[in-house]
C-alpha positions in Angstrom: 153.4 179.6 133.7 156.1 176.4 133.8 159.1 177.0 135.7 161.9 177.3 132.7 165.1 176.2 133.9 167.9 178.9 133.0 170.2 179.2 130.4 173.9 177.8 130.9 176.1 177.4 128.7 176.9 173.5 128.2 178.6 171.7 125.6 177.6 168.5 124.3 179.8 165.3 124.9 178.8 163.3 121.9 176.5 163.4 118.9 173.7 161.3 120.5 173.8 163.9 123.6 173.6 167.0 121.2 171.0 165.2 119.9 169.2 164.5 123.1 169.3 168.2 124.3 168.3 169.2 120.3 165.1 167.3 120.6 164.4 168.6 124.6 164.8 172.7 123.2 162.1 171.5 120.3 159.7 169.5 122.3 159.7 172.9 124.6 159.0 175.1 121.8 156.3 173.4 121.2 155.0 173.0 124.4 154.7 176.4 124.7 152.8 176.9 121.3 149.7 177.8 122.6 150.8 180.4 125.3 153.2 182.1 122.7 150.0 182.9 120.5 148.4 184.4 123.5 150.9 186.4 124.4 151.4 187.8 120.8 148.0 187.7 119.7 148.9 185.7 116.6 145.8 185.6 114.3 147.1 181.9 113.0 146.4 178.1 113.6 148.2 176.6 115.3 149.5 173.9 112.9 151.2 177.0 111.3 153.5 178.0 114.5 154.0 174.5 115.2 155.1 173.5 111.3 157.1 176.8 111.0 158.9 176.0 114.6 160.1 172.0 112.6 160.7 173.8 109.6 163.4 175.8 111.7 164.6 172.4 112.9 164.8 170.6 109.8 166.8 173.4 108.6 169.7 171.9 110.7 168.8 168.6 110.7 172.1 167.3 108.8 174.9 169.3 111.4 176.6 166.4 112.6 179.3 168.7 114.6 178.9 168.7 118.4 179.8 171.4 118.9 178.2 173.3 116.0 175.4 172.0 117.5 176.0 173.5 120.8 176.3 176.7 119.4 172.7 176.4 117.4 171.0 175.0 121.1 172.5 177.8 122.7 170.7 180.3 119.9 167.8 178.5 120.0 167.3 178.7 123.1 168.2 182.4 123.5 165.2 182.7 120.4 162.7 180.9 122.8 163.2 182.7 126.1 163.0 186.0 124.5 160.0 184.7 122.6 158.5 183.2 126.0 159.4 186.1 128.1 157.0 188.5 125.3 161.0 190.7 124.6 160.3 190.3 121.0 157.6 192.6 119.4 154.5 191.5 117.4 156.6 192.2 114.3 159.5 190.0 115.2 157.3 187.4 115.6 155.3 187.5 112.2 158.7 188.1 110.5 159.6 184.1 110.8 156.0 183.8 108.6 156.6 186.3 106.3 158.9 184.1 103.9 155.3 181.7 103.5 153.8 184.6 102.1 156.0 186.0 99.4 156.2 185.0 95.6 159.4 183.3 95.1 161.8 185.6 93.0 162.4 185.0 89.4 165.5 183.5 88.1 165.3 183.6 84.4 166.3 186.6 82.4 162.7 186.7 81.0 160.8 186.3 83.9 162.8 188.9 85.3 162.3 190.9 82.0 158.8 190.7 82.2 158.7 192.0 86.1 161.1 195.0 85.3 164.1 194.0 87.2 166.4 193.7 84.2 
């Protein structure tokens, strides 16, 4: 098990430094791939964790406030030691998968006519 260092509470004194600490939270996420599907017994490759974890990243990829920033490190982090430390069920975990797996929702009237939802 690697010694995690533990979580303070830091703001970020310029962009490039957010960025800095923003690229050390994700290259520790996906360090610890492999021992997270242990520990949760996840039934997928691991290309999936690992594409689902820079999806998350990507998802914030444009903030260009600090301290925005901060706050999103500061979350992601608190998501990674709960995930590391096994305080998250199995279901928590296979909830950031789910949205692969369902049909995206109709958004014309007929579609949805056809399905019922009118």
């Amino acid at each position: 098990m690697p010694l995690i260092q533990p979580l303070v509470t830091r703001s970020s004194s310029s962009l490039a430094d957010a960025r800095t600490r923003a690229i050390h939270l994700y290259r520790l996420w996906q360090k610890n791939v492999p021992q997270i599907m242990i520990d949760y017994h996840l039934c997928l490759p691991q290309s999936v964790v690992r594409s689902k974890i820079r999806e998350h990243f990507e998802k914030n990829r444009y903030v260009s406030d600090p301290r925005t920033i901060d706050v999103l490190l500061f979350k992601g982090r608190i998501e990674f030691d709960e995930t590391y430390n096994v305080w998250k069920q199995y279901s928590h975990v296979l909830r950031y998968f789910d949205a692969n797996e369902q049909d995206p929702q109709p958004t014309k009237f007929f579609d949805k006519f056809i399905e019922g939802r009118v």
